[in-house]
N, CA, C and O atoms as CSV, one atom per row, in Angstrom:
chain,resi,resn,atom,element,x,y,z
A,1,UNK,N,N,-5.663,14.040,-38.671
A,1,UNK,CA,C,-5.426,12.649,-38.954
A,1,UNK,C,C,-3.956,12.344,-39.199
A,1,UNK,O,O,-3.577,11.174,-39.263
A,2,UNK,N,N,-3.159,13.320,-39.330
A,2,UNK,CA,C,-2.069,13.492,-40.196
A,2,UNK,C,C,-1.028,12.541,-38.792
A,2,UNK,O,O,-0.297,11.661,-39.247
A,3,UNK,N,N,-1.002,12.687,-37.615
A,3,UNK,CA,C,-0.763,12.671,-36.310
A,3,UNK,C,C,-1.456,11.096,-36.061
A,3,UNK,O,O,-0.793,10.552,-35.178
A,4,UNK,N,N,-1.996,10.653,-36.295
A,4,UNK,CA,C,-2.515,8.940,-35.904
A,4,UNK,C,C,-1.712,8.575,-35.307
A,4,UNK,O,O,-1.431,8.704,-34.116
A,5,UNK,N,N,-1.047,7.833,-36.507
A,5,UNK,CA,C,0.148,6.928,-36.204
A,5,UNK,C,C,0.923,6.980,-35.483
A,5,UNK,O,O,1.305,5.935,-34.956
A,6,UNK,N,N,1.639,8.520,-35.056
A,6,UNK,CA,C,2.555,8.837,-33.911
A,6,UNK,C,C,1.594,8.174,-32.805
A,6,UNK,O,O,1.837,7.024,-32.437
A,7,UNK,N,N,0.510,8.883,-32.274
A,7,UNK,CA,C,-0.285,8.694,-31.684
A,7,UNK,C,C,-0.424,7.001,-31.455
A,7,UNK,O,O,-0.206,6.711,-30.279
A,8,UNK,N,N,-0.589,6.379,-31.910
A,8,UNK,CA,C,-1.138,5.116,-31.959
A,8,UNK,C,C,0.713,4.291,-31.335
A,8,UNK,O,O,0.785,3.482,-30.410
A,9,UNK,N,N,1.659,4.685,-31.960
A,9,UNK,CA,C,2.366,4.260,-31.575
A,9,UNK,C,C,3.400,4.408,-30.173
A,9,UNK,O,O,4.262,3.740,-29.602
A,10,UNK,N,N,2.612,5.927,-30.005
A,10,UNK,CA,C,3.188,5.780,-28.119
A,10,UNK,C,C,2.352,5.014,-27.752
A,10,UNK,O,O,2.977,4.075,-27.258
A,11,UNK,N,N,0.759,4.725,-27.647
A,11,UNK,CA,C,0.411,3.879,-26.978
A,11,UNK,C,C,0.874,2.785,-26.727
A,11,UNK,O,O,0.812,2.280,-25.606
A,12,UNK,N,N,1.565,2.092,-28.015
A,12,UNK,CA,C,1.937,1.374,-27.924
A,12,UNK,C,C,3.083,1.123,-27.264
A,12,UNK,O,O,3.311,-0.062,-27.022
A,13,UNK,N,N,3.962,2.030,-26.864
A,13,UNK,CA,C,5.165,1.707,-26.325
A,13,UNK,C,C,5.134,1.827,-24.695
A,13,UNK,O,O,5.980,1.246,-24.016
A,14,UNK,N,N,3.918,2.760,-24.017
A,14,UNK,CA,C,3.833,2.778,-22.705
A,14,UNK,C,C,3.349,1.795,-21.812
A,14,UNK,O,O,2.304,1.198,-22.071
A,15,UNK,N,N,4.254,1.474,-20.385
A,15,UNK,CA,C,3.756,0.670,-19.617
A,15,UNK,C,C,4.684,-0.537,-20.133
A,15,UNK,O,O,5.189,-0.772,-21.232
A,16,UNK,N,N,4.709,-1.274,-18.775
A,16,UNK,CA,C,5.039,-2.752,-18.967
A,16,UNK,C,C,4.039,-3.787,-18.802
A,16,UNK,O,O,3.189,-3.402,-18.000
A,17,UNK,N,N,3.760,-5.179,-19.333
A,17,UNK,CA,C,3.101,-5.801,-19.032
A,17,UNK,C,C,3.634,-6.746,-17.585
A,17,UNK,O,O,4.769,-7.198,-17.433
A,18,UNK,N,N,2.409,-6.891,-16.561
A,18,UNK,CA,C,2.775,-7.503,-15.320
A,18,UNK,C,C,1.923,-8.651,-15.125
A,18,UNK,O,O,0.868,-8.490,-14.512
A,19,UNK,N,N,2.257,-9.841,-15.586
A,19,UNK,CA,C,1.193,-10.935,-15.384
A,19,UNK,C,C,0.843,-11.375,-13.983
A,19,UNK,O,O,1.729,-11.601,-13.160
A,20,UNK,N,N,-0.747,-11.528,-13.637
A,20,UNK,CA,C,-1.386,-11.888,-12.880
A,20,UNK,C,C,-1.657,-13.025,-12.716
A,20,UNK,O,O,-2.201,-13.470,-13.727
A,21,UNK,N,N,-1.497,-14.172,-11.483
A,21,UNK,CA,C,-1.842,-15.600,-11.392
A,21,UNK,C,C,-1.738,-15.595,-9.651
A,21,UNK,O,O,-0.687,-15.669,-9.014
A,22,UNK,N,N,-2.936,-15.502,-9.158
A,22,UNK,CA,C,-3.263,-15.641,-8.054
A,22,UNK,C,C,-4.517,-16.822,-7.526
A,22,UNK,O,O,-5.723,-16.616,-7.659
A,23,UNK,N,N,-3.804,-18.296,-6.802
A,23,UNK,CA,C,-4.264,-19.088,-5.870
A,23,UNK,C,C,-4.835,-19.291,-4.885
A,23,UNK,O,O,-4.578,-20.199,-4.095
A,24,UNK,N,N,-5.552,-18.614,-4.801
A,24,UNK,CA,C,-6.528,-18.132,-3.013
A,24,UNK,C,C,-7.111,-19.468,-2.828
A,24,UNK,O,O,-7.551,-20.218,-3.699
A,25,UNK,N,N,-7.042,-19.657,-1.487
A,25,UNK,CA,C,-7.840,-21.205,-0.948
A,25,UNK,C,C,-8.534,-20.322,0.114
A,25,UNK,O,O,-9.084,-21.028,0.960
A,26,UNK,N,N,-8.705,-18.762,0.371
A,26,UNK,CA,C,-10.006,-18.471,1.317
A,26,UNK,C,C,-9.583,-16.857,0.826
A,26,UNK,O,O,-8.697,-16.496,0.051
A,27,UNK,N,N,-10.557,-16.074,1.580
A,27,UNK,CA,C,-10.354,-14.500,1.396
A,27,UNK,C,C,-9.221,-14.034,1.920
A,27,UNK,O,O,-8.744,-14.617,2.894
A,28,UNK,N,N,-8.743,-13.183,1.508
A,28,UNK,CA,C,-7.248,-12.393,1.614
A,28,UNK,C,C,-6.871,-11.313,0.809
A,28,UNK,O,O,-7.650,-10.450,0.406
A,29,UNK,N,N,-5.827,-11.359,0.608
A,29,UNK,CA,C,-4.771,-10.273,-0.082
A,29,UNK,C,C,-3.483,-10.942,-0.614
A,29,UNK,O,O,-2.847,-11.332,0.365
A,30,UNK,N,N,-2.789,-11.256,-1.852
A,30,UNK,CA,C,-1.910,-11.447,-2.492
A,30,UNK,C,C,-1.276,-9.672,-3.452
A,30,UNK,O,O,-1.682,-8.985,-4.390
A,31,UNK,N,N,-0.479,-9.649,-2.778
A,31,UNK,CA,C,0.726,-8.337,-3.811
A,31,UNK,C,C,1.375,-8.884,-5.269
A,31,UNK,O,O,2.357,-9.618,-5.154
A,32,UNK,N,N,1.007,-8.649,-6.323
A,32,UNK,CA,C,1.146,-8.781,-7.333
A,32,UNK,C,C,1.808,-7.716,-8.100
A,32,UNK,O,O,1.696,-7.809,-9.323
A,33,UNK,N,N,2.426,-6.793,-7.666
A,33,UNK,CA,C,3.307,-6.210,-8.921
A,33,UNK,C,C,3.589,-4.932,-7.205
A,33,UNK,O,O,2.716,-4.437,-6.492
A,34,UNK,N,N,5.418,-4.774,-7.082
A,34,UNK,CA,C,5.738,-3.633,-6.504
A,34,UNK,C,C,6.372,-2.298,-7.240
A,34,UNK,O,O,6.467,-2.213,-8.464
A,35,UNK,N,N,6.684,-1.535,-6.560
A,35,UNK,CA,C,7.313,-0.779,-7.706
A,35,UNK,C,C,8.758,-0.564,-6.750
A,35,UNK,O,O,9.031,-0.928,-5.606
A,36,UNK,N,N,9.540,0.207,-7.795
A,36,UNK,CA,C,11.211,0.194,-7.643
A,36,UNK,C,C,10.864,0.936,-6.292
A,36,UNK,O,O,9.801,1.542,-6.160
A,37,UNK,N,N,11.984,0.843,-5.121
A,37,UNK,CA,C,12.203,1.786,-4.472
A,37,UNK,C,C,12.073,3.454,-4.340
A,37,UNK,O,O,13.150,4.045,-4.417
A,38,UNK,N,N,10.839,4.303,-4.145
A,38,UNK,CA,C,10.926,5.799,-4.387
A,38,UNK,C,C,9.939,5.726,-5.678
A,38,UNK,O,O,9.538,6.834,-6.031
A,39,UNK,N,N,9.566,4.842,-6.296
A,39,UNK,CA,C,8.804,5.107,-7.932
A,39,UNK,C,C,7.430,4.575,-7.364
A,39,UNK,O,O,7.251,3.709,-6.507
A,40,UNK,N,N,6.438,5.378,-8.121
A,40,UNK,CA,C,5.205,4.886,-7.638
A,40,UNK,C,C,4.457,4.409,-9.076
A,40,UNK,O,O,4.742,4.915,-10.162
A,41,UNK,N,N,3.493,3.391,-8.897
A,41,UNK,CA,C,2.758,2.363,-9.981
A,41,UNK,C,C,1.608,3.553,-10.541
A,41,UNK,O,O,0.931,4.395,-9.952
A,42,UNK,N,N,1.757,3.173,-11.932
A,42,UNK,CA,C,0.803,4.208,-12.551
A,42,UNK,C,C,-0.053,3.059,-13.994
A,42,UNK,O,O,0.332,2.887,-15.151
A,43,UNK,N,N,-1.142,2.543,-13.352
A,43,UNK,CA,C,-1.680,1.485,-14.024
A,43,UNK,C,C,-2.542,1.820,-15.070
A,43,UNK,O,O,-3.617,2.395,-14.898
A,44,UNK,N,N,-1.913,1.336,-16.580
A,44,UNK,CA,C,-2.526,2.369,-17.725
A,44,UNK,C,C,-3.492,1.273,-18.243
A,44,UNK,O,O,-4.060,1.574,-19.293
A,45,UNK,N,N,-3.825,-0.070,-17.658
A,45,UNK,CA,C,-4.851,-0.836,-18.126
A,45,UNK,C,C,-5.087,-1.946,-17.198
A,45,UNK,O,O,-4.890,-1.954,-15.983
A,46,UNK,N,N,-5.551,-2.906,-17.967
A,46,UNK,CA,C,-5.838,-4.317,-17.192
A,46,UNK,C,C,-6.657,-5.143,-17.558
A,46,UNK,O,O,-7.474,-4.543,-18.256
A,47,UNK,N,N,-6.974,-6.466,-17.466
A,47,UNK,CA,C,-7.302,-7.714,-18.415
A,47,UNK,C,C,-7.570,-8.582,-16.854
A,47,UNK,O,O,-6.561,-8.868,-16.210
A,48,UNK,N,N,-8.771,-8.924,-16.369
A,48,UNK,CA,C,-8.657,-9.984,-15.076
A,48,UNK,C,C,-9.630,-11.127,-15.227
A,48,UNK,O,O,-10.619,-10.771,-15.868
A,49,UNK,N,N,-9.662,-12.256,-14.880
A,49,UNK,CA,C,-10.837,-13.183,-14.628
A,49,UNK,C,C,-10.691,-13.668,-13.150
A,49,UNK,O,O,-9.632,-13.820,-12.542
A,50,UNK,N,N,-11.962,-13.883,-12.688
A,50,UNK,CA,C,-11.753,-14.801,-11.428
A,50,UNK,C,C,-12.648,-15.669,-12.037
A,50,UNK,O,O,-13.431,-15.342,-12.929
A,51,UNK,N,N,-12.465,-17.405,-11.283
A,51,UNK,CA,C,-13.479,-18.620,-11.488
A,51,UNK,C,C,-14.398,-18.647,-10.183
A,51,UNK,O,O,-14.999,-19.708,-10.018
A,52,UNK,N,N,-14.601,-17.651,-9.230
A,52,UNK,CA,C,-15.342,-18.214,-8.762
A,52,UNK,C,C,-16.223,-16.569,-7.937
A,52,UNK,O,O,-15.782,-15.421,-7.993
A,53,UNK,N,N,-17.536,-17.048,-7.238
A,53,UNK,CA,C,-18.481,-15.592,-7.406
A,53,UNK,C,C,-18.087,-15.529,-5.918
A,53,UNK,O,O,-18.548,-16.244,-5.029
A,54,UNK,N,N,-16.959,-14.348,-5.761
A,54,UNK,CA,C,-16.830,-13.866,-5.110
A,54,UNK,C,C,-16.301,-12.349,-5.141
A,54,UNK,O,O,-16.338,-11.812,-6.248
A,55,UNK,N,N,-15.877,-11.689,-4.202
A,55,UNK,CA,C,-15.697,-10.149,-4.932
A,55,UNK,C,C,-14.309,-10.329,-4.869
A,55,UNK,O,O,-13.603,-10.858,-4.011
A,56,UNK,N,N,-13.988,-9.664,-6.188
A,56,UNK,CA,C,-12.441,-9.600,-6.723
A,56,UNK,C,C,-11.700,-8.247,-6.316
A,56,UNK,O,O,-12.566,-7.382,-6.186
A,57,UNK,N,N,-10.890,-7.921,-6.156
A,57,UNK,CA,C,-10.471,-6.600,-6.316
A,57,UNK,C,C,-9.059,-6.158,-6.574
A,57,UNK,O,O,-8.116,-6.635,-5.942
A,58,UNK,N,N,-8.848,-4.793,-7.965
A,58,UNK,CA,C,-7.327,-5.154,-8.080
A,58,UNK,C,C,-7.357,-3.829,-7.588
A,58,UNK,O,O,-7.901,-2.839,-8.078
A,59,UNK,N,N,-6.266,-4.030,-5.874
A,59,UNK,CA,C,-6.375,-2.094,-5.874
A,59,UNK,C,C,-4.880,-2.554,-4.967
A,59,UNK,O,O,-4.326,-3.611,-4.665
A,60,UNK,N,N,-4.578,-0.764,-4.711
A,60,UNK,CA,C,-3.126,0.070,-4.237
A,60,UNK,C,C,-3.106,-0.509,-2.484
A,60,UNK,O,O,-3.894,-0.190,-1.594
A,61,UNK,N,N,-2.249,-1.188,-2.428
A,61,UNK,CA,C,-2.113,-2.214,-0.923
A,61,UNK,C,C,-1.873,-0.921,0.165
A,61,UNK,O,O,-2.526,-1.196,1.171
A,62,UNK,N,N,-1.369,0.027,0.288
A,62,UNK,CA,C,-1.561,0.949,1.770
A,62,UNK,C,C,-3.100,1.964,1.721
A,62,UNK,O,O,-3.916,1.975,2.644
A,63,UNK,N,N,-3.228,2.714,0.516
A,63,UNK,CA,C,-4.359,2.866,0.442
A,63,UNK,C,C,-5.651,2.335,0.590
A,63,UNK,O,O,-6.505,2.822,1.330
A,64,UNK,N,N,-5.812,1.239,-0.180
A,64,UNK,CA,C,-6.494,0.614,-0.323
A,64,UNK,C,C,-7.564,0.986,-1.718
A,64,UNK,O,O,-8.565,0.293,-1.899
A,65,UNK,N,N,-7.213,2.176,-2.675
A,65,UNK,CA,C,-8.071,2.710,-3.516
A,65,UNK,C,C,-8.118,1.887,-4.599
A,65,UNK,O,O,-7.083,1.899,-5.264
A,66,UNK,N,N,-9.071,1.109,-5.025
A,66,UNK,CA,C,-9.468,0.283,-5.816
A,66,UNK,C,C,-9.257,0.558,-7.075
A,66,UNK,O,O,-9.592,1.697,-7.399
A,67,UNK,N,N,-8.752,-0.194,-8.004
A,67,UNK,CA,C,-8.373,0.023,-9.728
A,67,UNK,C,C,-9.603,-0.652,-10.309
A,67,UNK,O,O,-10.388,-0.242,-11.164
A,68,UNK,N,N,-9.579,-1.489,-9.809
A,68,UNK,CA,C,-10.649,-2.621,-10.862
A,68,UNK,C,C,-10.796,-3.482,-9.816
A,68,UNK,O,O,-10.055,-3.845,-8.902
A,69,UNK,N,N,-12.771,-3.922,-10.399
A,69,UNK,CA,C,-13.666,-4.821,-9.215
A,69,UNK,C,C,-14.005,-5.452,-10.128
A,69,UNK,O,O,-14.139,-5.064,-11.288
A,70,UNK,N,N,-14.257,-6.951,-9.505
A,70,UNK,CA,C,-15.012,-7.955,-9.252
A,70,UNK,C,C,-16.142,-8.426,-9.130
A,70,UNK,O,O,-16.242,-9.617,-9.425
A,71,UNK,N,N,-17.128,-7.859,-8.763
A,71,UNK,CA,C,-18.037,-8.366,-8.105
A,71,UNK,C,C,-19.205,-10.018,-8.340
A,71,UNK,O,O,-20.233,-10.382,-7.767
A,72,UNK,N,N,-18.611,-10.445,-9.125
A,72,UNK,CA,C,-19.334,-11.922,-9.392
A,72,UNK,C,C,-18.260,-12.533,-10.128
A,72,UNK,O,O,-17.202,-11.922,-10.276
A,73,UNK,N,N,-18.453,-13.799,-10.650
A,73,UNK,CA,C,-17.718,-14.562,-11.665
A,73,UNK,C,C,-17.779,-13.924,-12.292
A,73,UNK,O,O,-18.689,-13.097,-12.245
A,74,UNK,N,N,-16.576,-13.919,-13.547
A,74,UNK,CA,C,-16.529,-13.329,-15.141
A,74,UNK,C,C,-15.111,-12.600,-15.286
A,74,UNK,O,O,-14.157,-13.027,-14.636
A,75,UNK,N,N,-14.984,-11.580,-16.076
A,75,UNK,CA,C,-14.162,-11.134,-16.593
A,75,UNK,C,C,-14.484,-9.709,-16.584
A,75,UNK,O,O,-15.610,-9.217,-16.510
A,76,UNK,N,N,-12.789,-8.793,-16.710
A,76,UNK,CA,C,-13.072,-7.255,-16.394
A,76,UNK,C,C,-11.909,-6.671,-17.242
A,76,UNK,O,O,-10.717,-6.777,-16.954
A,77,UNK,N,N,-12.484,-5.964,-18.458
A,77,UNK,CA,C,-10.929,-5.397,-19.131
A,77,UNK,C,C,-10.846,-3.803,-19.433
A,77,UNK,O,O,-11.509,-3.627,-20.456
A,78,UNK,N,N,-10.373,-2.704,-19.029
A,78,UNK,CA,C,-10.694,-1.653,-19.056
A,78,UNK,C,C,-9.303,-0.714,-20.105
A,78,UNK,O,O,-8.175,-0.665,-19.616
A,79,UNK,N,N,-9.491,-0.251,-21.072
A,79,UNK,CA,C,-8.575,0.549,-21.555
A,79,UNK,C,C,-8.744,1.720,-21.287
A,79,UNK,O,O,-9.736,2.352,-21.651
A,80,UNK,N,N,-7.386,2.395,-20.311
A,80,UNK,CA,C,-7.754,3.823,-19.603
A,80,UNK,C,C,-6.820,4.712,-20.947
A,80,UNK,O,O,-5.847,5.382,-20.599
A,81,UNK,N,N,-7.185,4.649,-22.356
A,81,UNK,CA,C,-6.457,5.581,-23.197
A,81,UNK,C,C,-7.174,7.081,-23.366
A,81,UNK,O,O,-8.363,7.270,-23.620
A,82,UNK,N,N,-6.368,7.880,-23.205
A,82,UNK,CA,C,-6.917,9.171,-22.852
A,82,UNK,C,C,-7.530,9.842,-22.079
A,82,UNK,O,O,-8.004,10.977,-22.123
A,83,UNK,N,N,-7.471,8.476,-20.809
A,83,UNK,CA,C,-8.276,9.017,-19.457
A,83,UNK,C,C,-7.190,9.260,-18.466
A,83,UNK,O,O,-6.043,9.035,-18.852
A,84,UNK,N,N,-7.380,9.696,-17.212
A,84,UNK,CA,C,-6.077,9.851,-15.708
A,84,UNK,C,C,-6.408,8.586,-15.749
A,84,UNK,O,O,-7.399,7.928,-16.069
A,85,UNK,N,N,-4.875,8.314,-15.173
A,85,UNK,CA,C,-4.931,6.682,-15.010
A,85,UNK,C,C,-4.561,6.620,-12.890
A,85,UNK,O,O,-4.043,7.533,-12.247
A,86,UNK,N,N,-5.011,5.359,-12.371
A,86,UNK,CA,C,-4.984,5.442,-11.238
A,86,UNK,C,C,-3.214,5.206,-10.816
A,86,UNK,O,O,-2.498,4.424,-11.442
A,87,UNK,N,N,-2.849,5.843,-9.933
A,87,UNK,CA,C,-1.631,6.090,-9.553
A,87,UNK,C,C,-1.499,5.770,-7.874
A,87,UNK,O,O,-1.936,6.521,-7.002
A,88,UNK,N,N,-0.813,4.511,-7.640
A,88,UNK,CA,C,-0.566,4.697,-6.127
A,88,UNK,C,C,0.680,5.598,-5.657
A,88,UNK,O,O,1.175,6.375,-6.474
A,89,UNK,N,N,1.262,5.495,-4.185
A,89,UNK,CA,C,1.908,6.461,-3.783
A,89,UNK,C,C,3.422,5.830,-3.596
A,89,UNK,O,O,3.586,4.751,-3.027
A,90,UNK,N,N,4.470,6.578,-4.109
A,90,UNK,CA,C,6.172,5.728,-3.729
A,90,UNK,C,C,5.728,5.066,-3.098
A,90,UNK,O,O,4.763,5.330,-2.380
A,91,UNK,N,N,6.507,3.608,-3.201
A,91,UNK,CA,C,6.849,2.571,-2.748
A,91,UNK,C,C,5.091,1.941,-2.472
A,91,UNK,O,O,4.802,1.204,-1.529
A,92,UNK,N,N,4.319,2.319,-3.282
A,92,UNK,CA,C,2.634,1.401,-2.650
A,92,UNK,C,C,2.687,0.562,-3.908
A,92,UNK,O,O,2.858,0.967,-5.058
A,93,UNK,N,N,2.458,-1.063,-3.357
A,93,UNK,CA,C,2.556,-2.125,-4.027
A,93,UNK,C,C,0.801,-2.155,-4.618
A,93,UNK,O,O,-0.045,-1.269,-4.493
A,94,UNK,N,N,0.686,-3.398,-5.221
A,94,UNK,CA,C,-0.907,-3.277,-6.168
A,94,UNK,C,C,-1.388,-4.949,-5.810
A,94,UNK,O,O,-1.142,-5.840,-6.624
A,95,UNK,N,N,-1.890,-5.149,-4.879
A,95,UNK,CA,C,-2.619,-6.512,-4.851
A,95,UNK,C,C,-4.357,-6.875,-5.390
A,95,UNK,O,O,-5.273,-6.085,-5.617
A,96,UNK,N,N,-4.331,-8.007,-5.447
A,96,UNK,CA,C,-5.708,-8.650,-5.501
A,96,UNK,C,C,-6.280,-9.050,-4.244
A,96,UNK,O,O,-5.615,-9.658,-3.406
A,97,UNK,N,N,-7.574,-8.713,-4.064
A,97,UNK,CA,C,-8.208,-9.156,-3.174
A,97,UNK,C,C,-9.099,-9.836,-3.406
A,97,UNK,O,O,-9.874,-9.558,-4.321
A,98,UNK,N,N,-9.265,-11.105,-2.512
A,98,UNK,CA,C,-10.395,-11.591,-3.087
A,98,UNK,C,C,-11.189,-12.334,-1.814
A,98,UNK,O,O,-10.423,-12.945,-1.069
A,99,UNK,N,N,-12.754,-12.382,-1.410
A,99,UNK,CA,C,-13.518,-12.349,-0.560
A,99,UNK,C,C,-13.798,-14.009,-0.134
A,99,UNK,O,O,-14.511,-14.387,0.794
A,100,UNK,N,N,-12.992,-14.909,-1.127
A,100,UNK,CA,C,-13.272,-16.388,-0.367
A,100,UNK,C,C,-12.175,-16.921,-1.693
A,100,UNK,O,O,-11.467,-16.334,-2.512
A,101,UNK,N,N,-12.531,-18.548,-1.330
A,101,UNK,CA,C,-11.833,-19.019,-2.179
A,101,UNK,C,C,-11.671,-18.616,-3.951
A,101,UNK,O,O,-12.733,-18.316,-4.499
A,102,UNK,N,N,-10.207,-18.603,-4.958
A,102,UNK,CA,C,-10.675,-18.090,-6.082
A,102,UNK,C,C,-9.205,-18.347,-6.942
A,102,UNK,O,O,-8.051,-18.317,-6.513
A,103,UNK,N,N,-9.641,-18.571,-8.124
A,103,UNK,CA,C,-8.003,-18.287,-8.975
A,103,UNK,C,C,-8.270,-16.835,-9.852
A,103,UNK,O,O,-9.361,-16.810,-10.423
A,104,UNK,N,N,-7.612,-15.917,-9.984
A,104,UNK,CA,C,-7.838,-14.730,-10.804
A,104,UNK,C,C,-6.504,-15.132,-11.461
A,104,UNK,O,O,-5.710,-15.958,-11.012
A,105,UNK,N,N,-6.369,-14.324,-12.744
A,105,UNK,CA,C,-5.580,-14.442,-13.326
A,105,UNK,C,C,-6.032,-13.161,-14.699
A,105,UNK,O,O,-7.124,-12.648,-14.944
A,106,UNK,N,N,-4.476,-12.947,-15.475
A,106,UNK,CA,C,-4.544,-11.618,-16.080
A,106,UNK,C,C,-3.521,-11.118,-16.408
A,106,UNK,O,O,-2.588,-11.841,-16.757
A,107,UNK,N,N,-3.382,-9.497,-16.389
A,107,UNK,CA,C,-2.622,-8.744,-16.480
A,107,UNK,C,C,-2.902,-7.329,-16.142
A,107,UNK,O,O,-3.966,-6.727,-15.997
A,108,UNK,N,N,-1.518,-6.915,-16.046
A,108,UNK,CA,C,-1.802,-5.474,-15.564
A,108,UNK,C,C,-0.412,-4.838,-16.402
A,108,UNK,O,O,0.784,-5.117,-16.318
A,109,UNK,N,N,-1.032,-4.037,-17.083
A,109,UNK,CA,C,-0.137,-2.815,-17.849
A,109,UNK,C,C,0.313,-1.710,-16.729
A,109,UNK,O,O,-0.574,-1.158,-16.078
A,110,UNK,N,N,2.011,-1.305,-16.445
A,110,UNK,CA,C,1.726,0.020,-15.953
A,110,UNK,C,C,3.283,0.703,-15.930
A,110,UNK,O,O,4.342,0.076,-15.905
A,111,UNK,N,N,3.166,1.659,-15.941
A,111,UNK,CA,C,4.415,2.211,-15.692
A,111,UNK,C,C,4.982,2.917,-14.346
A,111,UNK,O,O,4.172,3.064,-13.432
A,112,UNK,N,N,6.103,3.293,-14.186
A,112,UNK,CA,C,6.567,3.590,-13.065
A,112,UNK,C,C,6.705,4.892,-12.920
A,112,UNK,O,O,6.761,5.187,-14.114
A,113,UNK,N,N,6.833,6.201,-12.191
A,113,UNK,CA,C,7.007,7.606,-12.239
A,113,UNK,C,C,6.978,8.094,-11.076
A,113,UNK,O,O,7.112,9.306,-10.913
């Protein structure tokens, strides 16, 4: 127990916050957070809503490997503390997808490495 607080307080210091606000008027793809030149996105959380029931998706734009889904109206918040966190590849950006019209909106915690 002696160790918490250290503990508690890297969490707190890792990752940047990357706000999400995406306008879809039909299905597509919007890029929402790139990373530096040579650094690849290492997403240590996330906070999303969409308004409307369609499938959402926040994943790695050349891959395509999905972070966090959608699948109806509502809300999706996942804390990856003490788990592997999903990592795209240098230079792979992180978009939303979404299957028809929709506003998502949010955040995405992540760091660069």
């Amino acid at each position: 127990m002696a160790d918490f607080p250290t503990v508690l307080a890297d969490v707190y210091r890792r990752g940047t916050v990357a706000h999400v606000s995406v306008a879809a008027s039909g299905a597509g793809s919007t890029t929402v957070l790139s990373p530096a030149s040579g650094k690849a996105a290492r997403v240590l959380g996330w906070s999303l809503m969409c308004d409307a029931d369609v499938t959402c998706l926040l994943r790695f734009t050349t891959s395509g490997h999905v972070i966090a889904a959608l699948p109806f109206k509502g809300a999706h918040a996942m804390n990856l503390v003490g788990l592997t966190c999903p990592q795209g590849a240098a230079d792979e950006a992180v978009e939303v997808y979404v299957s028809g019209a929709a506003n998502v909106k949010g955040f995405i915690v992540v760091e660069y490495v």
